[in-house]
N, CA and C of each residue as an Amber inpcrd file, in Angstrom:
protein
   270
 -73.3150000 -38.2600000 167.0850000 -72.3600000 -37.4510000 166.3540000
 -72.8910000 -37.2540000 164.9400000 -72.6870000 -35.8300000 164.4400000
 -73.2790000 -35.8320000 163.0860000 -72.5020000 -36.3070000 162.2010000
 -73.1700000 -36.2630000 160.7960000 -72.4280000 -36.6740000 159.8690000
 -70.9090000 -36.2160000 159.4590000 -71.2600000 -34.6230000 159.9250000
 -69.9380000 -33.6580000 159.3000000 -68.8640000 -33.9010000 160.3610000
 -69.4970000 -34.1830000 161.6240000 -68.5570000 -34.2060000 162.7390000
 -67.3170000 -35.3360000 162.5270000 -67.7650000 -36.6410000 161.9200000
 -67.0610000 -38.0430000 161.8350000 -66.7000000 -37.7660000 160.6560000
 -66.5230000 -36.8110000 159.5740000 -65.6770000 -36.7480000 158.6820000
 -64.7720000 -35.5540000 158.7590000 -65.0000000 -34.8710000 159.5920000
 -63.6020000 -34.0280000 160.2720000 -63.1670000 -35.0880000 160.8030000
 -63.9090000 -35.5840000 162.1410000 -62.7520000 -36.2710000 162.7800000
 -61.6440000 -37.6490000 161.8030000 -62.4420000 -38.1850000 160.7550000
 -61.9190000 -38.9880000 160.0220000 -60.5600000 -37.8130000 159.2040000
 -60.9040000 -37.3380000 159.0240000 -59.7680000 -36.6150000 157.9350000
 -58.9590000 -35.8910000 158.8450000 -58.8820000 -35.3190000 160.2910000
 -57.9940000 -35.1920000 160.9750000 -56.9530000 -36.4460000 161.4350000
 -57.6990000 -37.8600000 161.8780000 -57.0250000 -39.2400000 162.0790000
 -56.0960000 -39.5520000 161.1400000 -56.6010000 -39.3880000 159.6980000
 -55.2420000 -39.4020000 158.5310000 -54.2820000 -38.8110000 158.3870000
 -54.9150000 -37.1330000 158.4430000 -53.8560000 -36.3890000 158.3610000
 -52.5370000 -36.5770000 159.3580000 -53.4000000 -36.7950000 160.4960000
 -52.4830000 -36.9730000 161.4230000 -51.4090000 -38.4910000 161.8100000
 -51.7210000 -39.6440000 161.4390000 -51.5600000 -40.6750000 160.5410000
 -50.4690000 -39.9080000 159.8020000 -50.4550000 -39.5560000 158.8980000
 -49.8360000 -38.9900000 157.1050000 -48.3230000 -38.6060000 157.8710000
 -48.7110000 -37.5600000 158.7000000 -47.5050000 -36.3190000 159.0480000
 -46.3890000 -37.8370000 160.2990000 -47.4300000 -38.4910000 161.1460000
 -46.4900000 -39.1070000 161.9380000 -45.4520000 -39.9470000 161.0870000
 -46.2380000 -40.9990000 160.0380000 -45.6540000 -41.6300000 158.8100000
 -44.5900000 -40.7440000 158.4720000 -44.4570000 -39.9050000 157.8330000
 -43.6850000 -38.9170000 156.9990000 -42.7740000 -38.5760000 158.3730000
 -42.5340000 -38.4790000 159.3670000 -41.7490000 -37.7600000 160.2340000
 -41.0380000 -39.5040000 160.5350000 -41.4390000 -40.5140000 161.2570000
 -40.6870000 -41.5720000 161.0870000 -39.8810000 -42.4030000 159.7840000
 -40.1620000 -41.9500000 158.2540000 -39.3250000 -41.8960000 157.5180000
 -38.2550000 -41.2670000 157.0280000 -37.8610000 -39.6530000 157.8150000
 -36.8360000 -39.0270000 157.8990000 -36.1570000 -39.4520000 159.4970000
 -36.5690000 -40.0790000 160.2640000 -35.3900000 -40.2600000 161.6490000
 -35.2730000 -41.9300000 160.7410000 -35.7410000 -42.5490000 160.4120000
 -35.2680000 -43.9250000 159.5730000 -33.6560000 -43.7990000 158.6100000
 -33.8590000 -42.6310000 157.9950000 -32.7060000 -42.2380000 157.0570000
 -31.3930000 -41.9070000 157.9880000 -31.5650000 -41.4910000 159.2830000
 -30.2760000 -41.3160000 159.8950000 -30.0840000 -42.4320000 161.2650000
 -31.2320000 -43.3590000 161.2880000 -31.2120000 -44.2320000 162.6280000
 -30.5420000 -45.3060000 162.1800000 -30.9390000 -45.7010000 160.5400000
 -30.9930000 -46.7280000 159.8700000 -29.5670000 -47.6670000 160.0040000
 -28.2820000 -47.0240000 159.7870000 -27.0400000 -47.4820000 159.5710000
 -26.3090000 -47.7800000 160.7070000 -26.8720000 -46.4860000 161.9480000
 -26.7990000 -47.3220000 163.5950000 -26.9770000 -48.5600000 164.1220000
 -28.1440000 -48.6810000 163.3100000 -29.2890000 -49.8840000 164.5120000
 -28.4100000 -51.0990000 163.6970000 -28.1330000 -51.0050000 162.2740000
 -27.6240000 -52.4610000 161.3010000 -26.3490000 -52.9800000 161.4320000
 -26.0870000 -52.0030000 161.9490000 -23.7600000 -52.0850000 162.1500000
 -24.7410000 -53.1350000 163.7680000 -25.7560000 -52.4350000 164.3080000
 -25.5060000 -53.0410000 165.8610000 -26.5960000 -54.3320000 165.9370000
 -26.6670000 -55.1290000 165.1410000 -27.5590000 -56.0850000 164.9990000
 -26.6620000 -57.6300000 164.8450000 -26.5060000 -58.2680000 165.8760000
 -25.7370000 -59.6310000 165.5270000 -25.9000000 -60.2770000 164.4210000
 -24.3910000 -61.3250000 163.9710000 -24.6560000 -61.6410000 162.6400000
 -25.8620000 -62.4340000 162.6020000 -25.9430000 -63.3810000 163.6840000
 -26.7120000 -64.9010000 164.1060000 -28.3850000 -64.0180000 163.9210000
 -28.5790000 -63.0690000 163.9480000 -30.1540000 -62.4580000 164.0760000
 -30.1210000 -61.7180000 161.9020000 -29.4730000 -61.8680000 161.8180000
 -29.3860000 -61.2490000 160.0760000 -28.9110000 -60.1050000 160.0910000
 -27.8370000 -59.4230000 160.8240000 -26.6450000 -58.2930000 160.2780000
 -25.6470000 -58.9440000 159.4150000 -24.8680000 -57.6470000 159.5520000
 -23.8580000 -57.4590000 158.0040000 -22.8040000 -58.8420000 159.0810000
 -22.2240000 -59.4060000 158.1130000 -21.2790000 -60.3900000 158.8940000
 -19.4920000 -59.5100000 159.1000000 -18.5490000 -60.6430000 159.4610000
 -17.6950000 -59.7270000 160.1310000 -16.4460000 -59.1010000 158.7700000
 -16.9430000 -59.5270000 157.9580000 -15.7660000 -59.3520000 156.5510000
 -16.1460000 -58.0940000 155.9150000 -17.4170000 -57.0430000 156.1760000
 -18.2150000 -56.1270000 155.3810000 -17.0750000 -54.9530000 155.6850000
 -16.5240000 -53.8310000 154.6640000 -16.3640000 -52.8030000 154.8630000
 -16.8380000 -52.0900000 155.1850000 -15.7270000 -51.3520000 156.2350000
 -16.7770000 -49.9530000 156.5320000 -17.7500000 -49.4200000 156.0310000
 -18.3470000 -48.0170000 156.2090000 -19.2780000 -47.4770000 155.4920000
 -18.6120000 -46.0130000 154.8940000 -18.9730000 -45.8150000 153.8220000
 -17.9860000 -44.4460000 153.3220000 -18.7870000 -43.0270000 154.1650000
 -17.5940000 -42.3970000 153.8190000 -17.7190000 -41.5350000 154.7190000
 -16.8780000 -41.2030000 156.3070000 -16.6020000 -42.3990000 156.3790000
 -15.7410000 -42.6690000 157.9630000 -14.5570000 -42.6970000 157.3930000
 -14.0260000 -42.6480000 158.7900000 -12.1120000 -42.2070000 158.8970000
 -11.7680000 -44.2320000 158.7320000 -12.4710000 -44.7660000 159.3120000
 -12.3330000 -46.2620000 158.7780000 -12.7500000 -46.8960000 157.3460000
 -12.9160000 -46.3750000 156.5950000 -13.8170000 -46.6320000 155.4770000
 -12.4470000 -45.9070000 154.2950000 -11.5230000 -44.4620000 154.8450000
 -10.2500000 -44.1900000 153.9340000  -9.2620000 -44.6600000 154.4710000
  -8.8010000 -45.0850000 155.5200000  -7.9040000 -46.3790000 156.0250000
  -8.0300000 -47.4950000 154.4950000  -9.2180000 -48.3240000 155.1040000
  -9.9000000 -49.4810000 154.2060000  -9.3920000 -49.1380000 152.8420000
  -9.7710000 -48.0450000 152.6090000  -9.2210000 -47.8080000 150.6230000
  -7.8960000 -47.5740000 150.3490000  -7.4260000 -46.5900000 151.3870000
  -5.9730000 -46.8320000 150.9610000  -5.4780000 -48.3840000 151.1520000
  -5.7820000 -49.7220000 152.0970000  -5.1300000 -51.0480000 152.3930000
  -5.2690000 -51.4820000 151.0010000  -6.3500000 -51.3160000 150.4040000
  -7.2690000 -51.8220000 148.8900000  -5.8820000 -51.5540000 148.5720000
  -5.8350000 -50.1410000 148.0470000  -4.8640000 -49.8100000 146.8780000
  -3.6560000 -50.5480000 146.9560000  -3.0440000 -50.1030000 148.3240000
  -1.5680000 -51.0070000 148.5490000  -1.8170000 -52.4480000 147.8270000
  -2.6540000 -53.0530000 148.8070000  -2.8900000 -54.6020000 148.1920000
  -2.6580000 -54.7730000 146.2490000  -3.3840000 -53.8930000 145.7790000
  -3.9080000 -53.7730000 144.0570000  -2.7220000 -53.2660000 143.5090000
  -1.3770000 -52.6620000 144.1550000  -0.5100000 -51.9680000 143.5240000
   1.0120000 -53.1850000 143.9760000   0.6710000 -54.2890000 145.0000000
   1.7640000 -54.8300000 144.8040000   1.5800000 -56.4120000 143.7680000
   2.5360000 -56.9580000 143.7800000   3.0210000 -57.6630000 142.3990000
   2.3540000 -59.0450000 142.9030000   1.8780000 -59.6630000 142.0050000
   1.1390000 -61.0080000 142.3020000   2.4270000 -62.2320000 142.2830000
   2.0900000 -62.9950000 143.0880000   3.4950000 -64.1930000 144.3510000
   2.7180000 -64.8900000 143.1210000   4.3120000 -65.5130000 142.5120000
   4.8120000 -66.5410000 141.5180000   4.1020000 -67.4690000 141.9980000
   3.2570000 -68.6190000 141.7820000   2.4700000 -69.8070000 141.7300000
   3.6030000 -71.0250000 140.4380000   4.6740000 -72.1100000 140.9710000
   5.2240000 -72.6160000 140.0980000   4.0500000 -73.9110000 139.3250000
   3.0600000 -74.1310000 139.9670000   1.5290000 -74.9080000 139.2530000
   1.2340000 -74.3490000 138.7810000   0.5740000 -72.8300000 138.4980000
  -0.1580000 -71.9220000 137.4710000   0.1650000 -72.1910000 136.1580000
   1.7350000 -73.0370000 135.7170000   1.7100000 -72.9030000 134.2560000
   1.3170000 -74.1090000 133.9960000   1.3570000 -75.0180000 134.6580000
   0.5680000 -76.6930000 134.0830000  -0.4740000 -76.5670000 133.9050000
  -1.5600000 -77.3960000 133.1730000  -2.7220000 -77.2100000 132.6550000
  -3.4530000 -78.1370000 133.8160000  -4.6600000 -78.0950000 134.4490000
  -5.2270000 -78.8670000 135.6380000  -5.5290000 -80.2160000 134.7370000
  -4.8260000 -81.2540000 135.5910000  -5.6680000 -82.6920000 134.9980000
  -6.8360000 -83.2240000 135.5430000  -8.1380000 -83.2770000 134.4670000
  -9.0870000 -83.3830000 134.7730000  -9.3390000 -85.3070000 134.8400000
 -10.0060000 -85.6040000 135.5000000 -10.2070000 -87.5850000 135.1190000
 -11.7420000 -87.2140000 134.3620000 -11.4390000 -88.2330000 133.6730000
 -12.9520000 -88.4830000 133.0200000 -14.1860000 -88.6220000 133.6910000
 -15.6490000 -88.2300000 133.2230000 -16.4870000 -88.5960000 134.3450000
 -17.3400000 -89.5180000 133.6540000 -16.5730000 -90.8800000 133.3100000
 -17.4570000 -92.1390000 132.3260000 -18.0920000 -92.6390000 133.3100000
């Protein structure tokens, strides 16, 4: 093989390399949030307390519960006004 031949074929292998790269980082941007919601906690997913994701009909549920929660009146605690007794740590 000549010289010129193995540097086409080298610079076609990249290019082609380049474009596959670049095409699996745009299906990443929409696969991405599928595959992580579906990944057990025990393997390193989101655990079971995470809010939705915005954008979903579960995610404006979730904000309106927020608000309710943030708009009603905080339950009287009759300990909150004593000061905590600490013991010494001699």
């Amino acid at each position: 093989m000549s010289r010129i031949a193995r540097h086409i074929t080298l610079i076609a292998a990249f290019a082609l390399a380049g474009t596959i790269l670049g095409g699996c980082s745009s299906i990443n941007e929409r696969l991405t949030p599928a595959v992580s919601d579906a990944i057990p906690q025990w393997a390193g997913g989101l655990p079971k307390d995470v809010p939705p994701r915005r954008g979903t009909p579960e995610y404006d549920a979730y904000m309106k519960e927020q608000e309710r929660k943030r708009l009603e009146p905080a339950p009287t605690n009759a300990n909150a006004a004593a000061p905590a007794q600490l013991e010494p740590v001699h």
